[in-house]
C-alpha positions as CSV (number, residue, x, y, z in Angstrom):
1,X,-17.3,76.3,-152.9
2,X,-15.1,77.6,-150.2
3,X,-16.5,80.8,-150.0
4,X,-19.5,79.8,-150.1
5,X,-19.7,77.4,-147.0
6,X,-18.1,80.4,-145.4
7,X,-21.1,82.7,-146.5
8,X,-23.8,79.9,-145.3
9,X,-22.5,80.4,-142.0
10,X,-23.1,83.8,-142.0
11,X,-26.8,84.9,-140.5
12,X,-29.2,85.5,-143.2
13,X,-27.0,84.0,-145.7
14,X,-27.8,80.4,-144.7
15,X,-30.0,79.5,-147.8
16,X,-27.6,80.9,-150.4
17,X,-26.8,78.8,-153.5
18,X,-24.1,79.2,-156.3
19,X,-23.8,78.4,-159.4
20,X,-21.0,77.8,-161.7
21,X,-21.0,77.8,-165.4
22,X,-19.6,74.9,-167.2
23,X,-18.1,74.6,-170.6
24,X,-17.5,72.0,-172.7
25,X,-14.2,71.8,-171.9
26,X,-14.8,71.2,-168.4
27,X,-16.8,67.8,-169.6
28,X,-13.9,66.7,-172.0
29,X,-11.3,67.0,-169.7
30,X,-13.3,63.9,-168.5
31,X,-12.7,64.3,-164.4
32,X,-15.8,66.7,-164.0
33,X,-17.8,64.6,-161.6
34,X,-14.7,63.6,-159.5
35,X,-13.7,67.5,-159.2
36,X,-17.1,68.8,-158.5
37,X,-17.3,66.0,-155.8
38,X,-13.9,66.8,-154.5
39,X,-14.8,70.7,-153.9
40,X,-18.0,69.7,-152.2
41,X,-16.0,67.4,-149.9
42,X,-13.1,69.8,-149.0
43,X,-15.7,73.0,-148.6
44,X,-18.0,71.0,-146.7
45,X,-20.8,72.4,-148.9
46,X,-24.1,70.9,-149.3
47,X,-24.6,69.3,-152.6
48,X,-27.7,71.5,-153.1
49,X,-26.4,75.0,-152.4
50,X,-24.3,74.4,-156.1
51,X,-25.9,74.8,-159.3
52,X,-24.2,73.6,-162.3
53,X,-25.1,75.6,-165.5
54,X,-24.8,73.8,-168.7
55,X,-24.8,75.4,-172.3
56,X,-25.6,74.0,-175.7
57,X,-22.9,74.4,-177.1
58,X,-21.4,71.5,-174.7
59,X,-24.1,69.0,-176.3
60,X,-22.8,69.0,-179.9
61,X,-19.8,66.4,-179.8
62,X,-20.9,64.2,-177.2
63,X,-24.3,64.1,-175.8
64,X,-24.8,60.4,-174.3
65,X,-21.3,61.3,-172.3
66,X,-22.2,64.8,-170.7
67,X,-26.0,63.3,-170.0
68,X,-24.5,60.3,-168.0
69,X,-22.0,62.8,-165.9
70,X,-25.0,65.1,-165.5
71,X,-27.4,62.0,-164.3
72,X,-24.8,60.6,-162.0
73,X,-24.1,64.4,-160.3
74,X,-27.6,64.3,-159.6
75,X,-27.5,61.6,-157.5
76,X,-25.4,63.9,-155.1
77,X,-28.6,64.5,-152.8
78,X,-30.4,66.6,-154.9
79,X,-27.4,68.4,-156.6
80,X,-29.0,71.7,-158.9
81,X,-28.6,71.7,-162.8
82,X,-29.7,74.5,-165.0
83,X,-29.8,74.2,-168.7
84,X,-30.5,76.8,-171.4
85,X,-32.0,74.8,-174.4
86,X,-34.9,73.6,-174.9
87,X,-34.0,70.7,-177.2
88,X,-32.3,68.9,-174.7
89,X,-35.1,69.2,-171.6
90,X,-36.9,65.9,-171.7
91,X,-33.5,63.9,-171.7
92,X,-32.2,66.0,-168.8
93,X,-32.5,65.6,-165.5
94,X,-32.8,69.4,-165.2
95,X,-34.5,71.6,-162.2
96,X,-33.9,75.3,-163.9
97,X,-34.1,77.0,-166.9
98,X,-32.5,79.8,-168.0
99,X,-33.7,82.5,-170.1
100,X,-30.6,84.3,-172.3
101,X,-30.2,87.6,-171.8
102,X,-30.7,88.2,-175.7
103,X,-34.6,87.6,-175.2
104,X,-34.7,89.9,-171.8
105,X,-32.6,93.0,-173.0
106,X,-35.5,94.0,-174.9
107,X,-38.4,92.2,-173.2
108,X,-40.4,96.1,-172.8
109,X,-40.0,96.8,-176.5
110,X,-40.1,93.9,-178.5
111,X,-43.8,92.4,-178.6
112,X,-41.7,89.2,-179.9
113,X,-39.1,88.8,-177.2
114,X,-42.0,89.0,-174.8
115,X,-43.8,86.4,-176.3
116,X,-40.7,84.6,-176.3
117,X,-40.1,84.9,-172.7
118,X,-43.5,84.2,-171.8
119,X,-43.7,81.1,-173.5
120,X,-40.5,79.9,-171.9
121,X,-42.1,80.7,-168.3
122,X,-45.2,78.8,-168.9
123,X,-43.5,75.7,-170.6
124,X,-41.1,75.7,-167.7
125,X,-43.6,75.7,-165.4
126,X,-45.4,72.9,-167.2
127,X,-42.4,70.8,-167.0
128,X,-42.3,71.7,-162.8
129,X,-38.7,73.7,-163.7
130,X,-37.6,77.1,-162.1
131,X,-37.0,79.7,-164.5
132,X,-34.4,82.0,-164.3
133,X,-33.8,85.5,-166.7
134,X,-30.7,87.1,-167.3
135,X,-29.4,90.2,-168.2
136,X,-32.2,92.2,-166.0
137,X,-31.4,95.5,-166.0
138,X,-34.5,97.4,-165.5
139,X,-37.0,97.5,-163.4
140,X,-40.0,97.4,-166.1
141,X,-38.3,94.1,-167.3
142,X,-38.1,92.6,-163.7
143,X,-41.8,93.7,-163.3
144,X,-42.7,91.9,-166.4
145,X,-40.7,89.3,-165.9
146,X,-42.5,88.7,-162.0
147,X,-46.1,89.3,-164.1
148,X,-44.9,86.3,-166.9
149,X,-44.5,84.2,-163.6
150,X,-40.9,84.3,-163.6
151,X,-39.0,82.6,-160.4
152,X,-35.5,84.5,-160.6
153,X,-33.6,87.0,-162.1
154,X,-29.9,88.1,-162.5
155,X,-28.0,90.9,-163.6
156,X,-27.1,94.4,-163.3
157,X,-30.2,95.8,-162.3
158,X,-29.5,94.1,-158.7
159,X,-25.6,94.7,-159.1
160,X,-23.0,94.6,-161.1
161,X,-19.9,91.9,-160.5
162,X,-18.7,92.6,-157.3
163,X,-15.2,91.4,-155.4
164,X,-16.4,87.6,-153.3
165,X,-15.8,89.8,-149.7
166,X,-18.2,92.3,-151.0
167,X,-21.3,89.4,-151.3
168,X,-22.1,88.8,-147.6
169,X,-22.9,93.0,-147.1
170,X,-24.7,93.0,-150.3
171,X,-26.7,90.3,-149.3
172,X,-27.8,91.7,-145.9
173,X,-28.3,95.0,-147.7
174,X,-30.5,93.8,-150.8
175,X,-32.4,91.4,-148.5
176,X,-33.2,94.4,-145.6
């Protein structure tokens, strides 16, 4: 959160967001909301320029808990949530949904992982959520990603994992 009030500052960096992934371990440790309210306090960042990215794999043990810590962080002025199941959407109070990489890898060859993908852009967009793919690494993907409707995209094909100080020139560069 740190860095990232410092990036906002920067000129054409104002509307950057992060996002963090969470496990479930991060939910069972049971002080998850006063933490992530605790970093937004002492970085002075918005609520809305973090994302919080939950997994399945958090759900299994203890659903009614993680859904009351996710419905109370969204009280935090319109604090960001992504999710990447679909059997959980209607009883989150999600805003993005993520597309695994597993379905975009082969997105230009696979006839079923496109149908796959495109049916998660148009169910996401039914449900007024964002979708995000990962794991873009080509530029045929990213074009038929943008032609499915998708919103975003991550992953190497835009840059691969880069020291934080490096982010604010990659940014200016990628955006110019």
């Amino acid at each position: 959160c740190c860095p990232a009030t410092a990036w906002a500052r920067e000129p054409g960096l104002s509307d950057l967001v992060v996002a963090v992934n969470l496990s479930a371990v991060h939910f069972k440790r049971g002080n998850l909301e006063q933490s992530v309210i605790a970093a937004l306090e002492e970085s002075c960042l918005a609520p809305d320029r973090l994302e919080l990215e939950l997994t399945e794999s958090m759900l299994i043990s203890d659903t009614d808990s993680v859904l009351a810590t996710v419905k109370r962080l969204k009280q935090l002025d319109d604090f960001g949530t992504g999710y990447s199941s679909l059997s959980y959407l209607k009883r989150f109070e999600v805003d993005k949904l993520k597309i695994d990489q597993s379905f975009v890898r082969d997105l230009a060859t696979d006839a079923d992982d496109a149908a796959i993908v495109r049916a998660i852009i148009q169910m996401a967009g039914s449900l007024g959520l964002t979708t995000i793919a990962e794991g873009v690494e080509t530029e045929t993907a990213l074009a038929l990603l943008r032609g499915f409707g998708c919103d975003e995209a991550q992953g190497y094909f835009f840059a691969r994992p880069m020291p934080a100080a490096q982010l604010p020139d990659f940014c200016r560069r990628f955006a110019g």
